[in-house]
C-alpha positions as a printed Julia matrix, in Angstrom:
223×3 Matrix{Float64}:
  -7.22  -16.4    23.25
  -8.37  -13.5    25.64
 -11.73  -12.42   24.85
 -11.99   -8.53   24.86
 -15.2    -8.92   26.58
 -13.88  -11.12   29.29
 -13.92   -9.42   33.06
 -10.31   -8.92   33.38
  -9.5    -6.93   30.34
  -9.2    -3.49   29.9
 -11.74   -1.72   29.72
 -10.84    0.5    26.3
  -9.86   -2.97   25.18
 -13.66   -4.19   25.65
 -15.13   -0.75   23.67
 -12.35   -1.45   20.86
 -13.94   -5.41   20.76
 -17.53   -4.34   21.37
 -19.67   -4.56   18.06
 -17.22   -6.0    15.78
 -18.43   -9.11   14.01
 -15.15  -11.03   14.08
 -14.45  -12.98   16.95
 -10.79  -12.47   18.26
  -8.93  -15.61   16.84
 -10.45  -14.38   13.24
  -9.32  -10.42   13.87
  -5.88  -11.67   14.96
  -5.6   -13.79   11.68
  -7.28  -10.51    9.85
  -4.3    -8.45   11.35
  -1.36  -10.71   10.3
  -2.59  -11.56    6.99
  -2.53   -7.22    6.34
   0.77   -7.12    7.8
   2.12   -9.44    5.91
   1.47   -7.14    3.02
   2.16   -3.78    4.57
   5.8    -5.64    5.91
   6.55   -7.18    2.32
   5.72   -3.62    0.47
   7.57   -1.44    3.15
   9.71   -3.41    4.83
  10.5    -3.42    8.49
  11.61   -0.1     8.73
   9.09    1.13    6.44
   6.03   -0.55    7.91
   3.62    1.55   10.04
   1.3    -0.41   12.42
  -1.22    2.7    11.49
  -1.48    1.51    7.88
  -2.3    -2.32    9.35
  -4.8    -1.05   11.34
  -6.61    0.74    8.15
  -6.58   -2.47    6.23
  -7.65   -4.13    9.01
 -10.56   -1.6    10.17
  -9.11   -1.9    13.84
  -6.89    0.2    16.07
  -3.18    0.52   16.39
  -4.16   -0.56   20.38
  -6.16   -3.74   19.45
  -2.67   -4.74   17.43
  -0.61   -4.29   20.64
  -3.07   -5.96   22.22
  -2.95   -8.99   20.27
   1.18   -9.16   19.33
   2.59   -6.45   21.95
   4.81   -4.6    19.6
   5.17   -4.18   15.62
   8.45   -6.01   16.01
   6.96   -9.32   17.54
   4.25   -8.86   14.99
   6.57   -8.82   12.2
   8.07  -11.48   13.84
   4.46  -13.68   13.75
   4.78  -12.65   10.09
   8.18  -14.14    9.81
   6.66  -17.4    12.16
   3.07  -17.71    9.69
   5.15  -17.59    5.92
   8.14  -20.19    7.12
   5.5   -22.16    9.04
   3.35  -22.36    5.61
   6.26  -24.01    3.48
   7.56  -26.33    6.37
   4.13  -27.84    7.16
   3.23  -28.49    3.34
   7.07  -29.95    3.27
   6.1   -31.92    6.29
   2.73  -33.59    3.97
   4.95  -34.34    0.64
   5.6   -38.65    2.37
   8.88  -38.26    1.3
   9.61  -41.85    3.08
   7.21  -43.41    1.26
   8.46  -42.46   -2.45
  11.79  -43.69   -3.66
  14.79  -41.76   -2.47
  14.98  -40.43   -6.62
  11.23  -39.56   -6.62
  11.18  -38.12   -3.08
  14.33  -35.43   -4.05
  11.94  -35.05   -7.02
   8.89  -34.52   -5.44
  10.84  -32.1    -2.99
  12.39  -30.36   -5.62
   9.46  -29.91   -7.62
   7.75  -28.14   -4.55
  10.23  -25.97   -3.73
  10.39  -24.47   -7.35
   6.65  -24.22   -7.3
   5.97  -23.01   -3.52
   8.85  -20.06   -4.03
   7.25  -19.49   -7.4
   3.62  -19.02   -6.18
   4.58  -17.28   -3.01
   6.63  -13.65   -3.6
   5.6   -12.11   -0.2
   7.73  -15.39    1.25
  10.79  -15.03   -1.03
  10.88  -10.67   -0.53
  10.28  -11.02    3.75
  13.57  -13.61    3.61
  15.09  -11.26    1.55
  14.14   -8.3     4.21
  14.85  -10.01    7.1
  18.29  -10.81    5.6
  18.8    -7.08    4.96
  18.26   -7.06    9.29
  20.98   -9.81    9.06
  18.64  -12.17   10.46
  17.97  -10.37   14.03
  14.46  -11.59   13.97
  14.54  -15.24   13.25
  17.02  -15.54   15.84
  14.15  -14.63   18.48
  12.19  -17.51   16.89
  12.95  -21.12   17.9
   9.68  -22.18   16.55
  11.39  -21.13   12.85
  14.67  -23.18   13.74
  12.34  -26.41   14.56
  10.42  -26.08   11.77
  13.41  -26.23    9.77
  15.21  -28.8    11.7
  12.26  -31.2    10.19
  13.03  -30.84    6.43
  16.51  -31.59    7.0
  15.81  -34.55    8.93
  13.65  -35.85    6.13
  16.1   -34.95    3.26
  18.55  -36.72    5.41
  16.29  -39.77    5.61
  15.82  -39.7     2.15
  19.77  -39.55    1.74
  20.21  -41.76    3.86
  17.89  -44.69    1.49
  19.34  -43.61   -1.1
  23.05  -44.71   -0.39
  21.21  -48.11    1.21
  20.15  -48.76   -2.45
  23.31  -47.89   -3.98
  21.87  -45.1    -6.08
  23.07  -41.98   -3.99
  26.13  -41.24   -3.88
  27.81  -41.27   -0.02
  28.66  -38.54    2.21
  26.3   -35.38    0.7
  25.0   -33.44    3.61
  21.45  -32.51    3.9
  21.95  -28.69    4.85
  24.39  -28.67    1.36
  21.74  -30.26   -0.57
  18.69  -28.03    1.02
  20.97  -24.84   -0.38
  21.86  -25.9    -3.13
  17.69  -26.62   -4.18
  16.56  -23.15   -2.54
  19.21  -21.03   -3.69
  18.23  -21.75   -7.58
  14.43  -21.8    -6.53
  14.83  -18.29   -4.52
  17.02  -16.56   -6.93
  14.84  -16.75  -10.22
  12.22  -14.96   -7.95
  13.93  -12.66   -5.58
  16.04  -10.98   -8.88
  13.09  -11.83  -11.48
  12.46   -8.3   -12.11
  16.82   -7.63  -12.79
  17.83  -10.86  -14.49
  14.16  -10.15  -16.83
  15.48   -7.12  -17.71
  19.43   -7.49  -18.07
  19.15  -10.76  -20.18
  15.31   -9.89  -21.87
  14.3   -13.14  -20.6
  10.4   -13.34  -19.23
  10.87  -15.83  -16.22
   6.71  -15.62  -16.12
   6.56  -17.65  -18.74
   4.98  -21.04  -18.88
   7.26  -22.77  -21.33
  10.01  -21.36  -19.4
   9.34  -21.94  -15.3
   8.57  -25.51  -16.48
  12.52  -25.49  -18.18
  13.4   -24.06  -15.13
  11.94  -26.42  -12.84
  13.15  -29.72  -15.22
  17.01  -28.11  -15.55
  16.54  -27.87  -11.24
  15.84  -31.43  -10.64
  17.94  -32.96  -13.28
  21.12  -31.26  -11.82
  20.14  -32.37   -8.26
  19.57  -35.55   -9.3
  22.58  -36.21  -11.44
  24.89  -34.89   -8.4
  23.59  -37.39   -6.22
  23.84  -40.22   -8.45
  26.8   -42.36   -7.9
């Protein structure tokens, strides 16, 4: 990264850096960690790069400096939440568990990751409102992707070896089918709470939730 204070930058660029305590890699992380909640609260449209630069105690021309426009920032946003589920997918050693406790274990993170993590559930849910303009100019989000399905595939893949999965389920069918229950019960939490008076905060019930998930994955896969 660029130092601010190196010879070839700007020189408004090097008063903007001067006398702030953070180095650069630590005010770019500072910046996209306040856009990711000025993009999930306002959306897209919504978002002003003015409002980041408040939170941040910077300037709208140190952001542009850094990510070059608020549309490749939000798309960094985009990059940083994906990239935080696939690489904690990519540390659950699904090929060293048992094809029935890897879905499991899978499973079981998925419920819990979309559960812990709203700002990831409402940006997928805003960027599908774009109809998915911005992933598309991200091939760093397709090949983070492309690495859970290979595992799930893997995993499959054992589990028809040992005669306890049944043949022919595809991994992109069986990746929906987990996130779509696990994404739902947060992205319409507030509507399906209030329609039905159910409180899908609950303890007693987000552990229900999570047992119902993996029992109906599991028992479609069995043979």
């Amino acid at each position: 990264m660029t130092n601010f204070a190196d010879a070839g930058a700007p020189e408004p660029l090097k008063a903007l850096y001067k006398g702030r305590k953070n180095n650069p890699e630590q005010t770019r992380k500072d910046i996209l960690h306040a856009a990711i909640v000025e993009f999930v609260s306002q959306g897209l449209s919504g978002a002003r790069v003015d409002a980041i630069a408040e939170r941040t105690k910077t300037s709208k021309r140190m952001i542009y400096y850094y990510f070059g426009s608020k549309e490749q920032l939000y798309v960094e946003v985009l990059e940083k939440l994906y990239g935080d589920i696939r690489r904690t997918e990519g540390q659950l050693q699904l090929a060293e568990l048992e094809p029935e406790q890897a879905i499991r274990r899978l499973v079981e993170f998925t419920f819990d990751h979309h559960d812990h993590n709203v700002d990831f559930v409402r940006i997928v849910g805003i960027e599908n409102i774009h109809n998915g303009v911005n992933v598309k100019q991200s091939s760093a989000i397709r090949a983070m992707s492309h690495n859970v399905l290979t595992a799930l595939k893997e995993t499959l893949l054992r589990g028809e070896a040992q005669g306890v999965f049944r043949q022919g389920v595809e991994a992109i069918d069986l990746h929906l089918l987990i996130s779509s229950f696990c994404f739902y019960r947060v992205s319409n939490r507030h509507t399906f709470s209030e329609i039905f008076q159910i409180d899908l905060t609950d303890e007693q019930v987000k552990q229900r939730h999570k047992a119902m998930i993996c029992e109906s994955v599991l028992n479609y896969l069995h043979v």
